[in-house]
N, C-alpha and C positions, 0 to 999 in steps of 0.2 A: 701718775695717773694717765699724762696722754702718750706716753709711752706703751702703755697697756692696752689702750683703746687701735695705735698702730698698729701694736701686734695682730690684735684682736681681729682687724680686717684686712691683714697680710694671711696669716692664718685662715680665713673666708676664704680670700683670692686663690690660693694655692690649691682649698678641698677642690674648688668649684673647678679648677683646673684640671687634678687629679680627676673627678669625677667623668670630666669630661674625654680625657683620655681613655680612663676604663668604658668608657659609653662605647666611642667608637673600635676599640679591640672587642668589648661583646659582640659587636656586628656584624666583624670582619671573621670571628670565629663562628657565630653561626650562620654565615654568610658558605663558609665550608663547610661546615656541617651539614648543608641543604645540598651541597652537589653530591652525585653517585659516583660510580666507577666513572662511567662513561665521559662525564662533565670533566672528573678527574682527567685521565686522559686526552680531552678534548682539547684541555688548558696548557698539558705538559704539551701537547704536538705543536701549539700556539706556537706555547713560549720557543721551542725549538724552529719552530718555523720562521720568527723574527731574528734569533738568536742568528739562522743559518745566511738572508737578507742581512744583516749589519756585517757583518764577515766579509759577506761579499762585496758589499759597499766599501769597506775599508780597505780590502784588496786592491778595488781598483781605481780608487781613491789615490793608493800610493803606488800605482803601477803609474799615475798621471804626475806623479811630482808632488802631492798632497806631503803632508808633514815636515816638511825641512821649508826653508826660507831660499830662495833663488833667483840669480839675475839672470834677465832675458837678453839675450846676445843681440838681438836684431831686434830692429822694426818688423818684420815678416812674421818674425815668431810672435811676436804679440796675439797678433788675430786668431793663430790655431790653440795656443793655449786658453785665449779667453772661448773659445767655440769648445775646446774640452771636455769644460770645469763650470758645475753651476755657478761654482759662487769663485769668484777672483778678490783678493785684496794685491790693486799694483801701486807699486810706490816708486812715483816718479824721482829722481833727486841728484845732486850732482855732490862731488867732494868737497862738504862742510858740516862745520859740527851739527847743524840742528836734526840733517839729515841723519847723520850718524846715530844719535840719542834714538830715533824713528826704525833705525834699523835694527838695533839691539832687544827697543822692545817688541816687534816685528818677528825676530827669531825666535823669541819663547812662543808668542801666541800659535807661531804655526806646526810648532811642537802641541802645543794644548788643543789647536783644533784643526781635527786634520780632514773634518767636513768640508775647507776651504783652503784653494790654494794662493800662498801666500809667496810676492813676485816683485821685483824690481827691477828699474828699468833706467836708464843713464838720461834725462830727458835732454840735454844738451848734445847727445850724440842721438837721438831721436827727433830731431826739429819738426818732420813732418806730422809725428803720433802726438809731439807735444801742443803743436798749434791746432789739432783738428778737436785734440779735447781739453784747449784752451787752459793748458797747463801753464801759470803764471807763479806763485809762487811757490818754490819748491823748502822744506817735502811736503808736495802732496799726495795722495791715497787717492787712488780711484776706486770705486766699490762697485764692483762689476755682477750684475747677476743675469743670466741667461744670455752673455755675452752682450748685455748693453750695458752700459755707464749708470750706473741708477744715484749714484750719490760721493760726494767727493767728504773728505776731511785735510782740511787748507792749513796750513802750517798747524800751531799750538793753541791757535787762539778758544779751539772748544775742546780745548786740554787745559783749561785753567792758564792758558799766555804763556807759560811756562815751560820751561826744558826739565822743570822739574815733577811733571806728572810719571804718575805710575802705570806699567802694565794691565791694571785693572781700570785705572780711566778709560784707555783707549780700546780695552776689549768691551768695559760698557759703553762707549760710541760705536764700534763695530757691530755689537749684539742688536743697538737699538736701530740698526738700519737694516739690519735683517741678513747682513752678510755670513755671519757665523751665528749657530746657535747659540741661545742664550747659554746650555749649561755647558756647550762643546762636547770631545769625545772625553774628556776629562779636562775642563774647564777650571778656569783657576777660580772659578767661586763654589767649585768644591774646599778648598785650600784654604778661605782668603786668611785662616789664621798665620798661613806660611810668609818667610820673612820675602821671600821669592814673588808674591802677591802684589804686596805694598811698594817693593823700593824703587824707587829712581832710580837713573841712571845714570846721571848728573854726575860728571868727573871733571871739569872745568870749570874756570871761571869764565867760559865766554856766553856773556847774556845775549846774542841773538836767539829770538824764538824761531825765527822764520827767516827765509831770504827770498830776495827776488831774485827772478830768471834773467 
């Protein structure tokens, strides 16, 4: 009997659902039904008009270094790629594991968005750039927008403390600062059922999260 009764308001839950799907498809069908030729057309030139804008965007996007993950040779160069590129993620680091883990998931996101360029930088061969932005433990991420500093991510520790966070942790810290769009150019929360979404990167046993400079 109370098995009947579950059903009974699973079966509700689902019409009520159904219902409301078909509600909003009637809308959006005579939603098109109300435009003419003209509206027609108006819409296609739209959509081609935005379509021709992101093209362009992304052309020059990757005419600046956009999409692949890359270290910045010099201090000097720092300043013209952050003057560029709206949005910078630079990650300062020196040769240790935690860094490493940071750079691995670092190369996929800059393949996933390539609205932002994605940069590292040797902070111990950098003392100047690393003291001016107070670059203390490394790795850390500068999140650069409009060529200023707007927000750091400091070792692991708003990664769960761990070496064992995922690509999708630290893309959702990047998205909620406003450095990369939340969906990207194809965003791994298009994916997240991908195995490529979730995994770690975690190949050692060396538990430091973080190091000092």
């Amino acid at each position: 009997m109370e098995n009947s009764k579950v059903q009974e308001i699973l079966e509700k839950q689902v019409l009520t659902v159904v219902k409301a799907v078909e509600d909003k498809i009637d809308e959006e069908i005579a939603a098109l039904d109300r435009l003419d030729n003209d509206d027609l057309e108006a819409l296609r030139e739209w959509r081609l008009q935005q379509m021709k804008k992101m093209l362009e965007k992304r052309s020059r996007w990757i005419g600046l270094g956009h999409g692949e993950y890359s270290e910045i040779p010099a201090e000097k160069d720092f300043f013209s790629i952050v003057k560029a590129s709206e949005r910078v993620v630079c990650h300062f680091y020196r040769e240790n594991w935690p860094c490493k883990v940071m750079d691995k998931h670092l190369s996929l996101l800059a393949k996933q968005h390539i609205e932002t360029r994605f940069v590292k930088i040797h902070a111990e061969k950098t003392p100047f750039l690393a003291e001016k932005l107070k670059i203390v433990v490394l790795p850390t991420l500068a999140l650069i927008k409009i060529a200023k500093v707007d927000d750091y991510v400091v070792g692991f520790d708003e990664l769960g403390g761990t070496d064992e966070f995922t690509t999708e942790d630290l893309e959702e810290r990047l998205a909620k600062a406003q450095v990369i769009f939340s969906e990207g150019e194809s965003s791994l929360h298009a994916s997240k059922s991908g195995t490529q979404t979730k995994r770690s990167v975690r190949q050692s046993s060396n538990p430091d999260s973080s190091d000092s400079d």
